[in-house]
C-alpha positions in Angstrom: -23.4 -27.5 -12.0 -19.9 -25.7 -12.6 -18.7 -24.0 -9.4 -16.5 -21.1 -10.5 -14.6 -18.4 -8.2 -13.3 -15.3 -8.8 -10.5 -13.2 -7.1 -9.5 -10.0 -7.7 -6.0 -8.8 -7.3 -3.2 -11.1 -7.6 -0.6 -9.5 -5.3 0.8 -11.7 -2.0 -2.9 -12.6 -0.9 -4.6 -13.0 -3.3 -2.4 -15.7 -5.5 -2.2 -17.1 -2.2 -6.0 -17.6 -2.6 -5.8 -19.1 -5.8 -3.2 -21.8 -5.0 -5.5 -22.6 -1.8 -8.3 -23.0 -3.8 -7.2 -24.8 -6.8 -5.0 -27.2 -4.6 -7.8 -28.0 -2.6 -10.1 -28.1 -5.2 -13.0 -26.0 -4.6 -14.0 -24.8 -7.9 -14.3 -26.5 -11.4 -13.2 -22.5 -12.7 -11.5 -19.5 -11.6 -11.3 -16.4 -12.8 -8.1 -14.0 -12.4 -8.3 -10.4 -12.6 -5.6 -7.9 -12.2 -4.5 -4.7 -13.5 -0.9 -6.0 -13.6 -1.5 -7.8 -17.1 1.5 -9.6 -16.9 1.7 -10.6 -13.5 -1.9 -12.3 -13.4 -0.9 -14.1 -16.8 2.4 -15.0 -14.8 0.2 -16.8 -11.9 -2.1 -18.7 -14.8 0.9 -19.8 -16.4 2.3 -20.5 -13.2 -0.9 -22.9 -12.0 -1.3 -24.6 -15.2 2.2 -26.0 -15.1 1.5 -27.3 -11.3 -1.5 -28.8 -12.8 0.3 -31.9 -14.0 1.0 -32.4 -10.9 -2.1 -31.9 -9.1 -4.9 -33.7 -7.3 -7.7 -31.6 -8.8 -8.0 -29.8 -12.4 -8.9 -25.9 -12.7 -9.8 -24.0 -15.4 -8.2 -20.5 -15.5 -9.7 -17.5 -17.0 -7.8 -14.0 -17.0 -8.9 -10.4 -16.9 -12.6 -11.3 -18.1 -14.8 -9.6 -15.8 -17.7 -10.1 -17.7 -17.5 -14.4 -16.7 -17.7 -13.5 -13.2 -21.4 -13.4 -14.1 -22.1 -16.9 -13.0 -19.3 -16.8 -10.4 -20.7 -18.7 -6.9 -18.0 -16.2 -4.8 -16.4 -13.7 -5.9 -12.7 -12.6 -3.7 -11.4 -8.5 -3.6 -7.8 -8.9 -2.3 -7.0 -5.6 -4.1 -4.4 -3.5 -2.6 -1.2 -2.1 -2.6 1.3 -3.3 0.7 3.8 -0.6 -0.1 1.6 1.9 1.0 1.6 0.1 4.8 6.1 0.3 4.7 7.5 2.9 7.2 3.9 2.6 9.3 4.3 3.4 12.3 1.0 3.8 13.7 0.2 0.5 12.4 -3.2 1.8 11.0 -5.0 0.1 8.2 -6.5 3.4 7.4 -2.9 3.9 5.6 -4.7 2.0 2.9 -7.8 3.7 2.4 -7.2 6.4 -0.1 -6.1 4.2 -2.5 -8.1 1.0 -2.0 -11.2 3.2 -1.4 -11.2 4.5 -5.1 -9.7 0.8 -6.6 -12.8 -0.8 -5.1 -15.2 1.8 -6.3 -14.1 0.9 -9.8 -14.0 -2.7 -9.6 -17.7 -2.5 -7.6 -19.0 -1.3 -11.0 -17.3 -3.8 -13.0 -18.4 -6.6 -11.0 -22.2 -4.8 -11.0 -22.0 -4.6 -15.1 -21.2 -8.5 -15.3 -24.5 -9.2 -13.4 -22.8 -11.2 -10.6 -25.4 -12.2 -8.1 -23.1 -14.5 -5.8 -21.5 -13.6 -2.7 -19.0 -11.4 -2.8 -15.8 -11.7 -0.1 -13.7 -8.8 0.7 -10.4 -8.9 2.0 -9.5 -5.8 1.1 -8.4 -3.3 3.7 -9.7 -1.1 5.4 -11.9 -4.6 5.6 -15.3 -2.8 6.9 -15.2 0.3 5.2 -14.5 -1.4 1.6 -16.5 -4.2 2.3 -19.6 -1.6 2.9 -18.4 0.0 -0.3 -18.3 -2.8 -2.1 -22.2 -3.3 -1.2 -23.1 -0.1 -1.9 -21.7 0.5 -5.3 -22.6 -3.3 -6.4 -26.2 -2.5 -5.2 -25.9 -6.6 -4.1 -28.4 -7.4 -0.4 -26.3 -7.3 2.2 -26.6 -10.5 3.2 -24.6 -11.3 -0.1 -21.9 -9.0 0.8 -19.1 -9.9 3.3 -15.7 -9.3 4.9 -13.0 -11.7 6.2 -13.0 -8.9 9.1 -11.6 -10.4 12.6 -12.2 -14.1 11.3 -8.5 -13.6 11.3 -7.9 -11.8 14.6 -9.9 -14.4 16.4 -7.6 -16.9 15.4 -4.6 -14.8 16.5 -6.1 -14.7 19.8 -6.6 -18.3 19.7 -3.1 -19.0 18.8 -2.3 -16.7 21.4 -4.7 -18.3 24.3 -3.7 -21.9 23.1 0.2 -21.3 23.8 -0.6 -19.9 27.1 -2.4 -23.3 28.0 -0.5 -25.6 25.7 -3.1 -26.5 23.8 -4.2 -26.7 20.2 -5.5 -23.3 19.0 -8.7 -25.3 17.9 -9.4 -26.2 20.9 -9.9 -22.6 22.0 -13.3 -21.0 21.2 -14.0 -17.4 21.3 -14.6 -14.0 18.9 -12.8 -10.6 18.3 -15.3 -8.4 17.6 -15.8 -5.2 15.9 -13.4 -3.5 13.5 -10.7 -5.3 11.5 -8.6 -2.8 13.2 -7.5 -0.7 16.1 -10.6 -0.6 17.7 -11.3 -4.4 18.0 -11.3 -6.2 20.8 -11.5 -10.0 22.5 -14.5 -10.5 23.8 -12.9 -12.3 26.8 -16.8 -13.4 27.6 -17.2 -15.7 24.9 -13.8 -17.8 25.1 -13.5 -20.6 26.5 -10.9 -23.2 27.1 -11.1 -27.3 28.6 -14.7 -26.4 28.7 -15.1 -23.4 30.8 -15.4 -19.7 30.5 -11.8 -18.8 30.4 -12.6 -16.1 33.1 -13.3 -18.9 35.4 -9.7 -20.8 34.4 -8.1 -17.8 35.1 -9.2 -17.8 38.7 -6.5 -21.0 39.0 -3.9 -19.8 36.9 -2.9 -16.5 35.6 -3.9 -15.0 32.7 -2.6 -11.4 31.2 -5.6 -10.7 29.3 -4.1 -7.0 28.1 -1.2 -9.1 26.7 -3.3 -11.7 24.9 -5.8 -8.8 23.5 -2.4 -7.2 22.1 -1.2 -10.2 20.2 -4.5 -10.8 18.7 -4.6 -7.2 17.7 -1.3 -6.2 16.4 -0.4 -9.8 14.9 -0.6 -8.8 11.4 1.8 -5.8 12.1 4.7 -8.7 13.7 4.3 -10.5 10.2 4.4 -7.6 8.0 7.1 -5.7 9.6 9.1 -9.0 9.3 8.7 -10.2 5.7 6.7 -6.6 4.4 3.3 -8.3 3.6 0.8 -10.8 4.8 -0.4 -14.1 3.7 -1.0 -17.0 5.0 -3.0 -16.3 7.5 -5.6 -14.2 5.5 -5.6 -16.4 2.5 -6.1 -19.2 4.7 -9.4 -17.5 6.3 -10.7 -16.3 3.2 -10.4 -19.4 1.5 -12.0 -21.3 4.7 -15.2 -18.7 4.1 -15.4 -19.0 0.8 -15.6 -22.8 0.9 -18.2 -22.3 3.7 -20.2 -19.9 0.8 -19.6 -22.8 -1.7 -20.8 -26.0 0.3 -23.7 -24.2 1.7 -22.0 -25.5 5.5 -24.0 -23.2 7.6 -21.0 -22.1 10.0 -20.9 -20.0 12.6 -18.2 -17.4 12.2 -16.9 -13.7 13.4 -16.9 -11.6 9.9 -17.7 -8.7 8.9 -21.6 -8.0 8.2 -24.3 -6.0 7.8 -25.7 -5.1 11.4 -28.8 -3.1 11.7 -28.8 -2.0 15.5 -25.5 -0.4 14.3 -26.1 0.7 10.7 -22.8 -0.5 9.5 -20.5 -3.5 9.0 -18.4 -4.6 11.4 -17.3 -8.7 12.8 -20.0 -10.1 14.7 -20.7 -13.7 14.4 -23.2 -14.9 12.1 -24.3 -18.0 10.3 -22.8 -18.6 6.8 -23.8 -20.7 3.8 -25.0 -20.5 0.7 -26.3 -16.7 0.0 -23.6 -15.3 2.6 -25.1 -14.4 5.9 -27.9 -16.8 6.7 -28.7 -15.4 10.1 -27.2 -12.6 12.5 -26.5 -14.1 15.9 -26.7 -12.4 19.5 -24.6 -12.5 22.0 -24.4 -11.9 25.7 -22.0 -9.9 25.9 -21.1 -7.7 28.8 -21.8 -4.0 29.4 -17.6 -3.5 28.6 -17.9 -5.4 26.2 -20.6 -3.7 24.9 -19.2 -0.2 25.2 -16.0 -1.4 23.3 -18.5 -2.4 20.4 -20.7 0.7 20.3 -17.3 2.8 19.7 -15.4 0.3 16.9 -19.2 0.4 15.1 -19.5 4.6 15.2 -15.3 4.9 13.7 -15.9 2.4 11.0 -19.2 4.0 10.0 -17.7 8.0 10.3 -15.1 6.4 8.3 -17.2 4.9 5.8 -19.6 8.0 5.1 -16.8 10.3 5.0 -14.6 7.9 2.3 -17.9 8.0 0.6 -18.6 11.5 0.8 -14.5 11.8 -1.2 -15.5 9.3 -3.5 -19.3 11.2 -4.8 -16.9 14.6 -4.9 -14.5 13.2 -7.5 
């Protein structure tokens, strides 16, 4: 069978996306859609020449929503970075007015082409949209994801692994919660040369507050120095998406449906083929906990309030 992806936006991330995917190969067809007609026919061009020179061929359809019907994954990396210059509170909220009412629209677009994939949001917000994106699509839940802190966990372990000189890989853990302010490492689950990482740091010092900060405001430190973000996002939504498309069953921190909290927010879960396979459970601590409760209540005032706006207009 064909395997086809779609994203949606062509701005910094998500032609990022696109090169990941075609370079590595993961689809036999992609589909670009952006509003920016000449832009998105700019990156097709763009890919077709580097196709000569390629490991993997791609075919490249633009601005047809309607052949994201048989689409395995569908990507949303809508958005507009300007909006985030001069931001000083380093809030992704900044965003929301705009990217709310962009992913309402495209939600009914993607509903109308009778895509029954897995949708991938990288959109920000991350939570809110992505619980947008499953309302106004009407897809299951399951079906419906975000990147969320896939991204901020790997800060933190970029962050942990320099402390201990060791490859970021080798560190295992989660952020939890929002894709935002109010996540948070949940020290309890890392661990590093084998142990707890609260046990390591009983021999050597450890500045947890620190290491919760760069996790946390790592996005901020790239955008403030080249005014939008990339790499590292691309790089994690790609990583899902493949996950989605090989059926790999990995266990990963994203953004998804969560019952006992009656919202989305990044909690690890099993991924494969139809998005979330199975919600895991942790043992985390009553902190830990707490921290949770509170970054599930802001994203879901957020999200009934953007959605209150959004019935209004």
């Amino acid at each position: 069978m064909t395997r086809k992806i779609g994203v949606i936006g062509m701005g910094h991330v998500g032609s990022t996306v696109a090169h990941d995917i075609i370079a590595k190969g993961l689809t036999d067809e992609m589909v670009l859609i952006d509003t920016n007609e000449a832009k998105v026919n700019a990156d097709a061009l763009d890919f077709e020449d580097a196709m000569a020179n390629a490991t993997f061929h791609t075919k490249l359809i633009v601005n047809d929503y309607s052949a994201l019907k048989d689409a395995d994954v569908v990507i949303s990396a809508i958005g507009n970075i300007k909006l985030l210059e001069n931001n000083t509170t380093n809030d992704r909220f900044v965003e929301l007015p705009f990217t709310s009412q962009q992913a309402a629209k495209v939600a009914l677009k993607i509903k109308d082409s009778g895509f029954d994939g897995v949708l991938i949001d990288i959109t920000n917000p991350c939570d809110v949209i992505t619980a947008i994106y499953q309302t106004m699509t009407g897809l299951p839940k399951n079906q419906v994801i975000g990147t969320g802190t896939l991204l901020d966990s790997a800060r933190m372990k970029r962050a942990v692994g320099k402390v201990f000189k060791i490859d970021p890989r080798s560190v295992a853990g989660y952020n939890l919660g929002e894709h935002g302010n109010s996540q948070f490492t949940a020290w309890s689950t890392v661990n590093v040369f084998g142990k707890p990482i609260v046990e390591v740091a009983q021999e050597r010092p450890v500045d947890f507050t620190q290491l919760d900060e760069i996790a946390r405001a790592g996005g901020f430190t790239v955008l403030h120095g080249k005014n939008y973000t990339s790499y590292g996002i691309a790089t994690a939504a790609v990583r899902l998406a493949d996950i989605v498309m090989r059926d790999a069953r990995a266990e990963l921190p994203v953004s998804n449906f969560r019952n006992e909290y009656n919202t989305y927010l990044s909690y690890p879960a099993v991924i494969g083929k139809t998005g979330v396979l199975e919600a895991l459970q942790l043992n985390l601590t009553d902190e830990e906990i707490e921290k949770l409760r509170l970054s599930a209540q802001y994203i879901k005032t957020r999200f009934d309030d953007t959605m209150e706006t959004l019935q209004n207009n």
